[in-house]
N, C-alpha and C positions, 0 to 999 in steps of 0.2 A: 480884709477880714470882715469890714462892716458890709460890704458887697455882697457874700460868700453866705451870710448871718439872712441880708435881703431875699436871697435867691431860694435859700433854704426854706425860708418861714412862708414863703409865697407859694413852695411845693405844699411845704405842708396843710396849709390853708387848702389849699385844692381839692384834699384830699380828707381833713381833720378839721369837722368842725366844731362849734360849739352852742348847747342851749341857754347856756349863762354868760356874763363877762369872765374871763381868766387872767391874772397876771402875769405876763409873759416875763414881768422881771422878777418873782419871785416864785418862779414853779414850789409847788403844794405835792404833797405825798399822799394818797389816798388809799381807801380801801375800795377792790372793785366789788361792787354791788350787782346786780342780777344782769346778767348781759343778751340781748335782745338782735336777733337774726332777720334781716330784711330785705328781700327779694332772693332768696334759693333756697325756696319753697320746696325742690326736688332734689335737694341738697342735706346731710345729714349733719345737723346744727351744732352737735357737741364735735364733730369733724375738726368744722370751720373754725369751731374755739380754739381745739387743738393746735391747730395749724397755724392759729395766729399767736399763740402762745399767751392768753389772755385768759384768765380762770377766778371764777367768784373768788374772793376771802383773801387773794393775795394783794400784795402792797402793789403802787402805781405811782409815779413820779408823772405831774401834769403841770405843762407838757414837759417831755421826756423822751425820750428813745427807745421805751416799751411800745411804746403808739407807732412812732415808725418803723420799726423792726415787724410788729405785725402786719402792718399795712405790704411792708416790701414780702414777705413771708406768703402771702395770700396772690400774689402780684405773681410770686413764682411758681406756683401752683399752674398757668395761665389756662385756668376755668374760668377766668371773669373779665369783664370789656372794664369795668370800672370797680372800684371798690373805695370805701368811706369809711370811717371812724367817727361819730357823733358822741361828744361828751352832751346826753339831756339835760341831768341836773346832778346838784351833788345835794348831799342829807348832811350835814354836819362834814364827816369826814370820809361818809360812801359816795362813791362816782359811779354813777348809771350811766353807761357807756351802749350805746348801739352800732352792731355792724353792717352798714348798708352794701347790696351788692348787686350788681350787674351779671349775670350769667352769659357767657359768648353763647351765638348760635353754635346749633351743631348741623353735623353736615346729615340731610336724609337720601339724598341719593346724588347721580351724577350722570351725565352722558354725552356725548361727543356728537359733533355738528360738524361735518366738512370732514372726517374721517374714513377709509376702509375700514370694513368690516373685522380686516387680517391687524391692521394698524390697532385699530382699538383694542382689540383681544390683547396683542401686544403692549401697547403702553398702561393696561388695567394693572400686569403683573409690574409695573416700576413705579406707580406712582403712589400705590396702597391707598387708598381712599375705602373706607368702607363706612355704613349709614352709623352714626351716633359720633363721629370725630369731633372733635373740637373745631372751630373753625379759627382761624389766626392768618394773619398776614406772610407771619414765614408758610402755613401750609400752601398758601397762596403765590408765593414767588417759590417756592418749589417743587410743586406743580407743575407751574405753569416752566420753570426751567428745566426738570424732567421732559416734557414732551417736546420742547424745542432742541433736548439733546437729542432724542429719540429721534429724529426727524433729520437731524443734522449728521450723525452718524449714518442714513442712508444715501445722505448729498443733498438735502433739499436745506441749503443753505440760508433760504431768504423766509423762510418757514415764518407765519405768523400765528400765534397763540393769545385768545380773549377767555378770561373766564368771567364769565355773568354769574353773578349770584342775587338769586329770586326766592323769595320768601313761599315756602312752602305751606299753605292755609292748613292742608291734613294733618300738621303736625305743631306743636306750640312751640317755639325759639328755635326752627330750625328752617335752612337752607337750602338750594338745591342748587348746584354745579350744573352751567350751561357751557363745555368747554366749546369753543369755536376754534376750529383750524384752517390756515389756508397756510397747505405746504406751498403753494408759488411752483415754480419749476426749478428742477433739477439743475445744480449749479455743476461745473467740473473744473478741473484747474486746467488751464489753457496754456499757462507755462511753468517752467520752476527756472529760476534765475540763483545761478550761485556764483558768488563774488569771491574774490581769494586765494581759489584753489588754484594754485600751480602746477606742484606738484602732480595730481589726479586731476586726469580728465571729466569733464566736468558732465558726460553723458555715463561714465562708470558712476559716479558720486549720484547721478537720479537712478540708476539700477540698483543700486546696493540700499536705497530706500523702498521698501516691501510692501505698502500699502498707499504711500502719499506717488503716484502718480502722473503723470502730463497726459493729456486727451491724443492718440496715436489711434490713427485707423485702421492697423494691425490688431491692437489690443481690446481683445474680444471675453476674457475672463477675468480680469479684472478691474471695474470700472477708475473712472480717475476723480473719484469721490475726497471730498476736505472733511478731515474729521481730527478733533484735535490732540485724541489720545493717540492716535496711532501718528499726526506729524510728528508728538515729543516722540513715541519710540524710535521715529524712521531717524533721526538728527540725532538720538547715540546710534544707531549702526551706524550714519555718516563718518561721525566723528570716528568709529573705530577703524574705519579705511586707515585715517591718515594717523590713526595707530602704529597700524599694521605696516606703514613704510618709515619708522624711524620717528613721528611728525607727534610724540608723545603731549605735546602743549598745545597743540590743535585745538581751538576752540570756536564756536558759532558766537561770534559779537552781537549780531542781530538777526532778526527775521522779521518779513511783514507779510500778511497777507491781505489781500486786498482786493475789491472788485475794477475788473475790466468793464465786465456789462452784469446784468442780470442773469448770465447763461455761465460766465465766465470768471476765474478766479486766477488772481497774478502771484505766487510766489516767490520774494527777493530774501535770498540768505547770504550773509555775510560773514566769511570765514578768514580768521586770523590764523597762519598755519604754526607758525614759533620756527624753532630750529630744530632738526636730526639730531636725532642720538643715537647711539650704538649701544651697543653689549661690550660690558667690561671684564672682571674677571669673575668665572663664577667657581665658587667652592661648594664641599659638600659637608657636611657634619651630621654624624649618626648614623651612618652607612658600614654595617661590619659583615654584613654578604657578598656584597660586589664593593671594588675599589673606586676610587671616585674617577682613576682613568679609564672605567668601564662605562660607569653611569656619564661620563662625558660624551664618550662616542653613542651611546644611545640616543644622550639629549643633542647632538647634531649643533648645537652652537657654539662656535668661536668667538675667542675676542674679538672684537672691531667690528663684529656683523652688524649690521640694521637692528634696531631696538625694534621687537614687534613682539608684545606681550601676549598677544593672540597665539603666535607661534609657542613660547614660552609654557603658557596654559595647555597647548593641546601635548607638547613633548611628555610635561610632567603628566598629565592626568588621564587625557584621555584619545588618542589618537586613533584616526580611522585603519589606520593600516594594523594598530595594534603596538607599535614603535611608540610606546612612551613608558613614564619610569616606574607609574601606577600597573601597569598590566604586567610588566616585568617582576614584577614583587606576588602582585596578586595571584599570577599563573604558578607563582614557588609557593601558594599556601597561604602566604602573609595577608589575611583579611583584614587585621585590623592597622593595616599600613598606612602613613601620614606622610604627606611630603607637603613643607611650608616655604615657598619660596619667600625672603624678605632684602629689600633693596637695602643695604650697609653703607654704599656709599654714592655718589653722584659729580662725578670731577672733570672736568674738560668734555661736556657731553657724552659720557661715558659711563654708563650705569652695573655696578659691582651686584654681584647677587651671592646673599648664603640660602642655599637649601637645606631646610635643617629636615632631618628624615626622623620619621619614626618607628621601626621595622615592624617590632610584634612579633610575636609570637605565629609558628605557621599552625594556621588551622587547620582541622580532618573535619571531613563530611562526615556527619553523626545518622544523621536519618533524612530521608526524599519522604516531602510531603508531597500529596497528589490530591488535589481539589478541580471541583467542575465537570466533572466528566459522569456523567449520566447515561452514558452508552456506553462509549468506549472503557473495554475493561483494562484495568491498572496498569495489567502486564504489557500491552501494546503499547502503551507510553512509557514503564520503565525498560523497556529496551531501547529506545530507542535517546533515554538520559544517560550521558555523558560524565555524570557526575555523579561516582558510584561509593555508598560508603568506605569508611574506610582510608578515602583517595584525600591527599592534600588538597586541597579548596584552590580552585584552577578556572577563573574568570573566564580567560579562553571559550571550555569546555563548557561552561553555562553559556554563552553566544549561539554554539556549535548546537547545541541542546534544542534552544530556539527555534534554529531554523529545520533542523531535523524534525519536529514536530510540528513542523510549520509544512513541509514540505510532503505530510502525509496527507494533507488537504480536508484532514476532519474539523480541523479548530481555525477560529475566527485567529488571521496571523495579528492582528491588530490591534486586538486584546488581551493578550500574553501578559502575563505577572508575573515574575519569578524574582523572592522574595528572599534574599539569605538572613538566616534566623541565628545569630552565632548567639555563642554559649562560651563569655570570658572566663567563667569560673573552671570549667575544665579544657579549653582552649578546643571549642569543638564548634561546628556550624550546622544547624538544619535548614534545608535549601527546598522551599514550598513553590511550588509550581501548579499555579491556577490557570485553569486552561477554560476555554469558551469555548464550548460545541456547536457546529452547524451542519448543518443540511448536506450532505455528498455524492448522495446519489443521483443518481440523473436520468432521464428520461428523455429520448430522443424522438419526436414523431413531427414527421416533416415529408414534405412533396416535392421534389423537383424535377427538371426538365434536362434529360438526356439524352443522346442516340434517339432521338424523333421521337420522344416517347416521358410521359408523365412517369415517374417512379416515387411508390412511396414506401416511407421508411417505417419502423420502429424497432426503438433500442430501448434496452434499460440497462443501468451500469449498477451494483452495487457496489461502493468502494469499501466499506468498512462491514465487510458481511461475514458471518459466523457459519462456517459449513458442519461444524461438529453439535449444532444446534438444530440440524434443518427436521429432526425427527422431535425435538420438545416441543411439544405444542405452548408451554409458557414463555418460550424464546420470541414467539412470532406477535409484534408488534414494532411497524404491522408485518415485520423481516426478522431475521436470525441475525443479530449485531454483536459487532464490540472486539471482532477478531482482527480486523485488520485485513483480511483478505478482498478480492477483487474478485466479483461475478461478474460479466459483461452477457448478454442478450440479445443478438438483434438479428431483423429479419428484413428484405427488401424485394419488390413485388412490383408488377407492372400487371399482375393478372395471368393469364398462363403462360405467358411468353418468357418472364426471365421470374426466378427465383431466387432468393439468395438468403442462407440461414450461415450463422455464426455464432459459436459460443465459446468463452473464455475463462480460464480461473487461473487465478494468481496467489499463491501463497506467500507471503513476504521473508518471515522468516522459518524455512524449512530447517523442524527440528528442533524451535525454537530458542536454539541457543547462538546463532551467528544468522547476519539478516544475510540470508543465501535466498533469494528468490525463485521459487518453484512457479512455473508457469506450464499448463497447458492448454490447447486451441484445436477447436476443430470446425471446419466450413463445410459447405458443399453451396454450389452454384449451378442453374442449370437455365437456359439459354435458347431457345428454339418455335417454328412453326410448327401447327399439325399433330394431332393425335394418334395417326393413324403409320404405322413404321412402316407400311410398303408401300404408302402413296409417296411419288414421285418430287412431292412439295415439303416432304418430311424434312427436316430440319433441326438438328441439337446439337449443344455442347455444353458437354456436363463437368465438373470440374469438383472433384472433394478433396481435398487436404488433411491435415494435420500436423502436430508437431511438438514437442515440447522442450522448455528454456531451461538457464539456469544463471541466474544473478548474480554478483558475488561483489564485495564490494575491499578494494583493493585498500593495500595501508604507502604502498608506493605507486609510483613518488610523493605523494598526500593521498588522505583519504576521502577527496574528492571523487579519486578517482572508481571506477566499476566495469566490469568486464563480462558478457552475456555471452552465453554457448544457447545453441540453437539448432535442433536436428529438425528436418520438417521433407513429408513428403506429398507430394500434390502430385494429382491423376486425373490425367486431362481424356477424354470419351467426346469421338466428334465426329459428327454423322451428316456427310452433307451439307456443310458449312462454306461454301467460299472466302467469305470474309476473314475466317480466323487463320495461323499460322498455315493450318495446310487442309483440305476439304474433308477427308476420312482418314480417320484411323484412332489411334489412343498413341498417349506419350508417359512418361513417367520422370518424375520430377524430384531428386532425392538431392539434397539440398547442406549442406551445414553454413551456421552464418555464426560471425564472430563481429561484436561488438564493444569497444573499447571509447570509454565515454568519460568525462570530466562536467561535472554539474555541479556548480559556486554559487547558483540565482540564493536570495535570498525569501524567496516566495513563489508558488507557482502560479498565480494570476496577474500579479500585477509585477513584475520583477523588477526592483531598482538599484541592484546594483547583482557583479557575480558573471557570471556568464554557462556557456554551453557547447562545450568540444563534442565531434565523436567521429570514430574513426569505422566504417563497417566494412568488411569482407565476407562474402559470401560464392561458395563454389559448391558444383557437383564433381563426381569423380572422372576423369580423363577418361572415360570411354574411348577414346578413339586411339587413347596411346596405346589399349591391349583387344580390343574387339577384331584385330587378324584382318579388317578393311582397307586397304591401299588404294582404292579407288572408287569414290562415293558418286560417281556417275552413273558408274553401272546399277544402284541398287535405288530399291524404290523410295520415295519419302518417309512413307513409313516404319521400312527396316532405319533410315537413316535417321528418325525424332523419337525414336521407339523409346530410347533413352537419350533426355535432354543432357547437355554441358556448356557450362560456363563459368568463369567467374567474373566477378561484380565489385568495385570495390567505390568505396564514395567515403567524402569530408563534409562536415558541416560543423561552423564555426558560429556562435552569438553571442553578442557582447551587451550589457545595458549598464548603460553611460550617465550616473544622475548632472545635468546641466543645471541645477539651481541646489540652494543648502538643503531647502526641506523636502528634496530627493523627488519630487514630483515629476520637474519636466524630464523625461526619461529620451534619449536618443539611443536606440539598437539598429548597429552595424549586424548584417549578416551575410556570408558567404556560402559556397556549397558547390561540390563538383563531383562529377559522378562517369566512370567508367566499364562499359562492358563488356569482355573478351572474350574467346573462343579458347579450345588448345588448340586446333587444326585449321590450316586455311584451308585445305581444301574440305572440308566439312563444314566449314563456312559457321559465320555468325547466327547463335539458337534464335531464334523469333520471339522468345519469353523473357520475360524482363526486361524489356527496352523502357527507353525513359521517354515521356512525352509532356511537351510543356506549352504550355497557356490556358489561361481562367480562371478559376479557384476551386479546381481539380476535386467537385463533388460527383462527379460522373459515375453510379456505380457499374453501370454495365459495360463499362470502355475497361474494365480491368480482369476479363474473361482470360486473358493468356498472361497475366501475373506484372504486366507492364507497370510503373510508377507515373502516376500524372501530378506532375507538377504543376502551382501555381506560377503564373506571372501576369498580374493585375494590369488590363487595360485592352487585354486579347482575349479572342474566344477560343474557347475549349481547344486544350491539343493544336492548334492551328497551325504554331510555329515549329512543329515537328515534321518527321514526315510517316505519311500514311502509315507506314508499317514501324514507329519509333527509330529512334536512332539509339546508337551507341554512345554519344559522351553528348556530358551536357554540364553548362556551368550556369548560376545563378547568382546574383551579388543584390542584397537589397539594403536600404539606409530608411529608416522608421523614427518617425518623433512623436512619441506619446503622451496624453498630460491625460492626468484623472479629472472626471467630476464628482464620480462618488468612492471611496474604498470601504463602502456598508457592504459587509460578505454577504447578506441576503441579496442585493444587486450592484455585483462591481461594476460602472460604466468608466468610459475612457474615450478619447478621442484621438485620431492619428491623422498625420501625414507622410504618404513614402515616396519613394524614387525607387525604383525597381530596372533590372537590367540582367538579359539569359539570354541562353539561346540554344539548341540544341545539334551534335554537329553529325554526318555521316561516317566519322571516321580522322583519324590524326591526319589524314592526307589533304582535308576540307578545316581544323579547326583553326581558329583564329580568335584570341585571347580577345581583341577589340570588336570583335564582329558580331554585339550583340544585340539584344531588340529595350527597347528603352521605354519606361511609361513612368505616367508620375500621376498620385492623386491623393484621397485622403477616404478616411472612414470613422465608422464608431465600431465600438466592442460592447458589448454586455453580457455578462456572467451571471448565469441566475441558479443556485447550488441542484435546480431539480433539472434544469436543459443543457447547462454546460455553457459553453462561449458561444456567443450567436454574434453574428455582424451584419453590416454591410459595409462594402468598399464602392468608391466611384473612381476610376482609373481613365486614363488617355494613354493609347500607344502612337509612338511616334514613328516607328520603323519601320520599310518595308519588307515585307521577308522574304527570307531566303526565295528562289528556284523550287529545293527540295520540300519547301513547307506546304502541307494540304492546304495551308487557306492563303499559298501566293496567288496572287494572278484574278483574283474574285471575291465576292461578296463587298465585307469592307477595306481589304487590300487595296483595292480600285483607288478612291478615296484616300488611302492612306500616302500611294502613290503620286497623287495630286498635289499633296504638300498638307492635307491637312490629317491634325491628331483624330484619332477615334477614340472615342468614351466608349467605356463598361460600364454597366449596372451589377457589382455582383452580390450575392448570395454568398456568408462565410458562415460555416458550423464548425468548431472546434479550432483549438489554439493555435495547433501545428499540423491542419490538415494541408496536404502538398508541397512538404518540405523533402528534399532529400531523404 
């Protein structure tokens, strides 16, 4: 106690002095007399009184614990470097007391030494320093440990931080910040070392860690940076592996990290696994909709299975496939539905679970709010909402909503909000749907090089265009908007040689009461040398079409699926042509096509999960089964293309595969095979339509007689076909895509494929394995006003076929030698030269 008496009286001396002698042994009770402020001159003096709780005319016990209570009270304030109490003198029984004080510097500016310009800007907004702060030691070790976070969060692990502080002359008791940085170099982790794990493979256990990585000379986008918030997160996903197999007492004993060198960092984790546990029994309570031998086989687990509470969480709450006990409930109504899994018991490694349920009441959709949309008008978005008053509240159908408006390509898919607004008091739900608009239409103007010849293009597409506006002059900014419908535009030129206009309108929902899609199309193409029709070099082929569709979208077998009618007829004029199916005459082209299609993508630019069926046939009518002809040798080419026939029939399949949880790395399988027939052999196979494949089939003057040019990346144009197309042809391609950005003003992505086609003369030449192989990689970028622009680089390995225009030469030669040939190509649009 005498020690404790020592230590105390020698603080307070430090602090509390005195102008007179004082009796320490018999403290005096005074009255305080006029109290006197010295050194915070800039400081408001009745303040400081306050603050220290010291006020003329009241009582004072000297010395006493009013003295130090003020002293520590002024201390907490930390506006001063030092502070004093001075007892001057006393009068009888007034104590004239003085409060002396040191005022901290303050801070008047700051600036960075050894920084980036980007850096600095950056570490300005975490450190908050701004001119008049107080200056203190913790602002100073927090500082200076902010920018060393800052630094170490980008990997520059050995980062050094100095702050100089230099007395500013301009200003009176103030400082100026001289930070000094030297990040050093970039440090990375060179291994990750896990101890323990039995169980799991101990390179699954470094993958299932998301941000703490090992230096791999594959790994190109995501560095293998130390940073210490994201190793704790990456060690609970560790832990939740061995979860996830039974290994519930799984826990990380240690970790070290630790330098190799100055470039390099060593990770050792040390994992204690426990023992497996299982699933014991589990029951239900407060289930009176479904029996609990229902909600069993939904939740999918038995007794004795593997303990993995991972699984457990997703059954009950929220499961990808849609198979868990919340969407089962939800999709009946019950919005305000609870399910509490709670462990009852724990016995022979075997863990009991009661799910206690809470149903609710089932809720009705009351009112669709609709925010965000500045263009588009209400009605184009509430057709195509799923979730219509009146209707039991159906979780499902808000998903389905989503992507339906997701899939109309006006709204940013990315920033969707959809908000259920429920209403307990009358068991009702308001479901607000705030949607993000962007940019859709698109504009095409581009040059490229075909048939020996520079071609240039322009397109414009309106995709959300208002044609019952096109006469209001207040509608036009700077376009007639908000209906939903599709204008397309475009036109392609080489100057007077080739021609080519196209225009398109799509009404989505003809009628506006069922989304039946009205489409109609009309071309013309014209093709030729020479002005002059009786000179001998004259030259044309002119080709105009038309046609119109009809959409409709089916409720079987799901209503994924949609089925397109199609009447279209094209009129071919050809004067003198060698090159095209036949040198003179005219053909006629009357067509119907049928399209039976399944579309699941969850998006149309970047799709991660969902896929893409369809199924097309297309034919003209058997002319030759009733045209009274038995023998088409006798009769001239003319009389025999006067009226084309054929039918056509082709598959295409795509599939996207997400390969990581946060749906990023995307893997799309895709196939494609395509067919086309005659009635009559001896009428022989029509010249029109045939399939033609290799490059990335932007060719527009190569499609004068209605042909398909197919891509396949790493060959040039058509090559792999033959001169005059062929009738069947198969394609199979494998695609690995990863995003860099999903900002809807510029989508970018990058890919890798493996491609493999070939096209065949006929079932008496095809050969399922006999196809042409290339493998390469590329970017994509989607910009809302050009549409998807790429490029690919491709290598083909194959030689081709006898029957292919580009066997036997160019880069065949070469490819014959043993070595692969690279492509450079040119891609505009998503799905241009598919099946």
């Amino acid at each position: 106690m005498r020690q404790f008496t020592i230590v105390f009286l020698s603080i307070l001396l430090s602090t509390f002095t005195f102008g007179q002698t004082i009796d320490y042994e018999t403290p005096q009770t005074y009255e305080i007399g006029p109290i006197s402020i010295n050194g915070a001159d800039n400081f408001d003096h009745q303040a400081i009184k306050l603050i220290a709780g010291l006020k003329q005319g009241s009582k004072i016990v000297i010395p006493g614990e009013e003295i130090t209570k003020a002293i520590r009270n002024l201390w907490d304030e930390g506006l001063f470097s030092d502070v004093k109490i001075k007892l001057e003198k006393t009068v009888g029984e007034i104590a004239y007391i003085s409060i002396n004080l040191q005022p901290r510097p303050k801070l008047s500016r700051f600036k960075f030494e050894g920084a980036k310009k980007k850096d600095a800007d950056n570490i300005r907004e975490e450190i908050n320093l701004f001119s008049g702060k107080n200056i203190t030691e913790n602002l100073i070790f927090n500082t200076r440990a902010k920018v060393v976070g800052y630094y170490r969060e980008k990997g520059f692990y050995n980062v050094q931080v100095d702050i100089q502080r230099v007395n500013d002359s301009l200003m009176n008791n103030s400082e100026i910040f001289i930070i000094q940085i030297d990040r050093g170099e970039a440090v990375r982790i060179a291994e990750i070392n896990i101890y323990g794990a039995e169980s799991i493979k101990e390179g699954k256990l470094r993958r299932k860690m998301k941000d703490t990585k090992q230096k791999a000379f594959w790994r190109f986008f995501k560095r293998s940076k130390f940073t210490e918030s994201a190793f704790s997160r990456d060690k609970q996903l560790m832990l939740q592996e061995f979860k996830e197999v039974g290994l519930r007492d799984a826990e990380i004993v240690s970790d070290t990290v630790y330098r190799r060198d100055n470039k390099n960092l060593i990770i050792d984790i040390n994992i204690e696994e426990g023992e497996e546990y299982y699933f014991g029994s589990i029951t239900w309570v407060g289930n009176a909709k479904y029996t609990s031998g229902y909600l069993d086989t939904i939740l999918g687990i038995k007794y004795g299975d593997l303990y993995n509470k991972t699984l457990l969480d997703t059954r009950l709450f929220q499961s990808m496939d849609g198979r868990d006990i919340t969407s089962l409930y939800m999709d009946k109504g019950h919005l305000f539905f609870q399910a509490t899994p709670v462990e009852v018991n724990v016995e022979n490694h075997h863990i009991d679970y009661e799910i206690r349920l809470i149903e609710g009441k089932e809720a009705r959709v009351k009112d669709i709010i609709i925010k965000g949309n500045f263009k588009t008008n209400d009605y184009v978005i509430r057709r195509e909402i799923r979730t219509k008053p009146g209707d039991l509240f159906n979780r499902n159908d808000i998903i389905r909503t989503q992507r339906e408006l997701a899939q109309l390509g006006y709204f940013d898919e990315q920033a969707f909000e959809i908000n259920p607004l429920p209403n307990p008091a009358d068991g009702t739900v308001d479901i607000e749907y705030v949607v993000t608009e962007k940019s859709s239409d698109q504009i095409e103007l581009s040059g490229g090089y075909g048939a020996g010849r520079v071609i240039g293009t322009l397109g414009l597409t309106f995709n959300n265009f208002s044609i019952q506006n096109m006469f209001n002059k207040e509608a036009w900014q700077p376009l007639p908007t908000g209906d939903g419908q599709t204008l397309s535009i475009r036109a392609q030129t080489n100057g007077s040689q080739y021609q080519s206009y196209n225009l398109a309108f799509t009404e989505p929902w003809l009628g506006g009461k069922k989304p039946n899609a009205f489409s109609v199309w009309m071309n013309h193409s014209k093709y030729g040398y020479g002005t002059d029709k009786t000179s001998e070099n004259y030259t044309n082929v002119s080709i105009t079409g038309l046609g119109v569709g009809l959409q409709r979208r089916k409720k079987i077998p799901d209503d994924y699926f949609s089925a397109y009618y199609e009447l279209s007829y094209s009129y071919y004029d050809v004067t003198n042509y060698a090159e095209f199916a036949f040198k003179d005459g005219y053909s006629n082209d009357i067509a119907l096509k049928y399209i039976l299609a399944r579309n699941s993508v969850d998006a149309p630019i970047y799709p991660r999960s969902g896929s893409r069926l369809s199924f097309t046939a297309k034919a003209t009518l058997p002319y030759s089964q009733f045209d009274g002809i038995s023998d088409y040798s006798t009769i001239s080419t003319q009389e025999r293309i006067k009226f084309t026939e054929y039918y056509k029939l082709k598959f295409t399949g795509e599939w996207y595969l997400p390969l990581t949880p946060d749906k990023k790395l995307i893997l799309m399988p895709k196939i494609g095979f395509g067919f086309l027939g005659g009635y009559s052999k001896a009428k022989g196979l029509s010249p029109f339509e045939r399939f033609y494949l290799g490059g990335n089939a932007l060719t527009g003057v190569g499609r004068m007689d209605g042909r398909e040019i197919i891509s396949l990346r790493g060959y040039e144009d058509s090559e792999i076909s033959s001169r005059t197309g062929d009738p069947l042809i198969s394609r199979f391609t494998l695609e690995l895509r990863y995003p860099i950005s999903l900002n809807p003003s510029a989508t970018f992505f990058v890919l890798a494929f493996a491609e493999a086609g070939n096209t065949y003369t006929g079932f008496d030449t095809f050969n399922p394995f006999n196809v042409k192989r290339s493998l390469g990689g590329g970017v994509r970028i989607f910009l809302p006003m050009f549409g998807m622009l790429g490029f690919d680089y491709g290598w083909g390995f194959d030689t081709l076929d006898p029957h292919s225009k580009g066997s036997g030469i160019g880069n065949d030669l070469t490819r014959m030698g043993g070595k692969p040939i690279g492509a450079f190509q040119f891609i505009i649009g998503a799905n241009l030269g598919d099946l």
